[in-house]
C-alpha positions, 0 to 999 in steps of 0.5 A, a space after each residue: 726291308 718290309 717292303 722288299 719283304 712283302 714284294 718278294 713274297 707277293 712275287 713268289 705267290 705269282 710265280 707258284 700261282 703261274 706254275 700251277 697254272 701251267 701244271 692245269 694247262 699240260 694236265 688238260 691238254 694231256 686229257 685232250 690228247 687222250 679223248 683224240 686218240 679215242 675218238 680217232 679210234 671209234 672213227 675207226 671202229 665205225 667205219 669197220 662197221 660201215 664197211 661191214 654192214 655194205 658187205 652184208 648188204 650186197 650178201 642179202 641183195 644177191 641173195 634176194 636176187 638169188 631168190 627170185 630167179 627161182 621162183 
């Protein structure tokens, strides 16, 4: 009956060892979930930006051009 005993016992341990295991894994891919949608967002955000730095370049191109004609 001891053997039987420390067997189930040791298969316990195993079994809350890999369920811990799993509960770790869910936990970082949760985490890498939410660190892609963040970065997906500043991808985003950046290339807001990008467009709106070319808007303003072009302004300041025809303003210089604007600005030489007149001279």
């Amino acid at each position: 009956m001891k053997k039987n005993n420390k067997q189930a016992e040791v298969i316990r341990n195993t079994v809350s060892i890999n369920q811990d295991i799993a509960e770790s894994i869910r936990n970082e891919n949760e985490q890498f979930k939410s660190i892609n949608s963040m970065v997906e967002s500043n991808v985003r955000d950046i290339t807001d930006m990008t467009e709106q730095a070319n808007s303003i370049n072009e302004m300041v191109d025809q303003i210089n051009q604007l600005l030489n004609v007149e001279e």
